[in-house]
Residue, then its C-alpha position, 0 to 999 in steps of 0.5 A: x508655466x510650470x510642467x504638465x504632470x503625469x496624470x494630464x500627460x497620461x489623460x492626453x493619451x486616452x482622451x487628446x480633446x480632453x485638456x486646456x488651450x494653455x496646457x495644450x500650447x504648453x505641450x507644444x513647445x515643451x521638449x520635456x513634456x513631449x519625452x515623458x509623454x512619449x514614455x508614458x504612451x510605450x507603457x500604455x500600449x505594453x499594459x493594454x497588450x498583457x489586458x488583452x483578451x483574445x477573440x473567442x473563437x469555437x472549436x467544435x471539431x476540437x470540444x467534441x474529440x474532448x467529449x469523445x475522449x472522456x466517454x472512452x475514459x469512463x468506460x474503461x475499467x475502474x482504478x482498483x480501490x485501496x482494500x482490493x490492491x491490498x488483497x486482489x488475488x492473481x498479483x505478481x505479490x502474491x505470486x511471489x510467495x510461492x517462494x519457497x524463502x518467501x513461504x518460510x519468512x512471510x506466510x505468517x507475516x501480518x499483512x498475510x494474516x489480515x488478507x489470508x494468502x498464501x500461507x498454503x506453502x506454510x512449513x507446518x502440519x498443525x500450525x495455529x499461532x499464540x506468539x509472535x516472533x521476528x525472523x530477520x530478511x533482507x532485500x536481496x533474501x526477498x529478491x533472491x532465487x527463481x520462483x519453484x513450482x511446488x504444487x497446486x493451490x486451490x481455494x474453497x469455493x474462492x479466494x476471498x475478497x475485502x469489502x468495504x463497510x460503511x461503519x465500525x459496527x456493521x464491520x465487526x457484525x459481518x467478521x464476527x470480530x470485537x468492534x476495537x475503538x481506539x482511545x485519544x489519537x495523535x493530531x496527525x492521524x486526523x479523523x478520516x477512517x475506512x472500515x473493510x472486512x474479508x470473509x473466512x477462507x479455506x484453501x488446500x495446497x498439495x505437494x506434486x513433485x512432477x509439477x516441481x520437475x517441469x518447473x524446474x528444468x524449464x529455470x534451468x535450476x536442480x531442484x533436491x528430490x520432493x521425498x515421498x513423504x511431502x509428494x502428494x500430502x496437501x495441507x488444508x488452511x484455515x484464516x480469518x476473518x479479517x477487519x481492519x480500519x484505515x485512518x487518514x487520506x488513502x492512497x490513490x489507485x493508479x489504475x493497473x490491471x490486476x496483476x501487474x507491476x504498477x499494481x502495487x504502490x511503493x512503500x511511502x504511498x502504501x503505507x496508511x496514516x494508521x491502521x487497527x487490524x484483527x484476524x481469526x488466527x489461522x490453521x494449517x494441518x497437513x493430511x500427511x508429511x509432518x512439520x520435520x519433513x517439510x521444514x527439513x525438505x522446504x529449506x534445503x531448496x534453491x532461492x533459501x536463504x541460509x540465515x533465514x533457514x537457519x532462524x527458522x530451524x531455531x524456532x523451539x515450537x514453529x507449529x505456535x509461531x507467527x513470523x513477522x519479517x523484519x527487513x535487516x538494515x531499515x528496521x529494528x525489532x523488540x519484545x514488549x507488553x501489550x494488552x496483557x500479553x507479549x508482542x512484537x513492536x518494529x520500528x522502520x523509522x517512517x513508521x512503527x507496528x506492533x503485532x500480538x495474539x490473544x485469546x485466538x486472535x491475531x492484533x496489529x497497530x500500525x502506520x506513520x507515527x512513532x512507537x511510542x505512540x503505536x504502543x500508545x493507541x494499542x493499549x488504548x483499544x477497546 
């Protein structure tokens, strides 16, 4: 008799009664059977021990911690949503522009314009923006020189906050801005987009050169005497509104009070797929130093950087100039034509953006894509 094959032998296994006398008889004297049963039975009990399911077993105690838990989770303050950890007012970035290096290169910059803070320390008497120029920084510049107390800021009735709105039209309705549509997007961008706004926003920033002192000793650092010109002048600033609309996945808030660190997320994470911005152009008026005595004053102070002062004292009209940092060494920066009129286009690799005034309002495109493209949707808007 020939031998019995795999299935009988693996049949044996499951069901013993299941097969003939002969090839019962068979498997009794054949030695060979016997092995290849032996192997088929170890790879039965290794498959059923992988099949088997454990015995449930409730955990009350355990489920109910869980359910506590997640009730606590849920009470706990909410995650910042996009706009609010772009504008929140009190953050360690905005602080930071109290700088007097920081005042100089970024007051004016876009996303200042787009959120309205902090252009208090602006170095101008009348400062009203119709071009747009570049002023080189570096991280050390941004990094550089500790934070001088100048003065004191304060808003009008308070600072302004983002709103989030439910489409482009109610967006423009409520900033009283033109309601800007882009023509064909690239695939990229895809066709996701959030619409936010922020209010007009007035504040005033007066020059106090005993706060300047205190702050200064308690750094350890020699600050130059405030003139008497600047002790006491406040300048009054005037922005927005302000609408922007953000196309593509938005980064995830990460849950951070406002204020701190893990606030605001790194570069890659901030930066959206796409994002149409447009402000009223802001105004800065002195009630009594002049644009001279400020600058003169301002960029002679410790945490300066001297490139950066001196790209600012080769502006030929500062009081019309918005100045958009451009980081030396991962970005580059050129002058091109859009919407009729100059604009500034930097491109930093990852992304591109082009800024551009016109008619009293300040434009920008900006995001991941390449600057062939961000020129592209910009001459398209309409």
């Amino acid at each position: 008799m020939m031998h019995l094959d795999d299935g009988t032998l693996r049949r044996m296994q499951d069901e013993p009664l299941a097969i003939s006398g002969v090839q019962q008889l068979h498997y009794d004297r054949c030695q060979d059977c016997q092995q290849r049963r032996a192997r088929i039975a170890t790879q039965a009990g290794s498959v059923e021990r992988l099949l088997r399911t454990p015995a449930l077993e409730p955990r009350a105690e355990a489920a109910f911690g869980r359910l506590m838990a997640g009730i606590q989770r849920a009470g706990a303050p909410r995650p910042l949503r996009w706009y609010q950890r772009w504008s929140g007012p009190g953050t360690a970035y905005a602080r930071r522009l109290t700088r007097p290096a920081l005042a100089v290169a970024v007051a004016a910059a876009l996303l200042v314009g787009f959120t309205g803070y902090e252009v208090a320390p602006r170095l101008l008497t009348v400062f009203h923006p119709t071009r747009v120029a570049p002023v080189r920084v570096s991280a050390s510049d941004l990094r550089a020189g500790q934070t001088l107390d100048y003065g004191t800021l304060t808003w009008t009735p308070a600072p302004p906050r983002m709103e989030q709105a439910a489409s482009l039209a109610q967006a423009a309705r409520r900033a009283g801005l033109p309601a800007l549509t882009p023509g064909a997007l690239p695939a990229a961008v895809g066709t996701t987009v959030s619409y936010a706004t922020l209010g007009q926003a007035t504040a005033s920033y007066q020059f106090d050169s005993r706060k300047l002192a205190r702050s200064a000793q308690s750094q350890g650092l020699h600050a130059a005497a405030m003139p008497a010109a600047v002790d006491g002048s406040v300048l009054v600033i005037d922005s927005g509104p302000s609408l922007v609309q953000v196309y593509g996945p938005l980064p995830e808030a990460s849950g951070a009070s406002p204020g701190s660190s893990a606030e605001r997320p790194g570069l890659s994470e901030s930066l959206p797929r796409l994002l149409i911005g447009e402000t009223r152009a802001p105004t800065v008026t002195s009630t009594g130093a002049s644009a001279r005595q400020l600058e003169d004053y301002l960029l002679s102070q410790p945490g300066v950087p001297a490139d950066i002062a001196a790209q600012v004292r080769a502006i030929q009209d500062p009081t019309s100039t918005l100045l958009v940092p451009v980081p030396s060494g991962l970005a580059t920066s050129r002058t091109v034509r859009v919407q009729g009129v100059d604009g500034l286009l930097v491109d930093a690799g990852i992304g591109a953006g082009v800024v551009w005034q016109k008619g009293g309002i300040i434009y920008a495109v900006l995001g991941q894509l390449t600057p062939d493209q961000i020129l592209q949707i910009a001459a398209s808007l309409h």
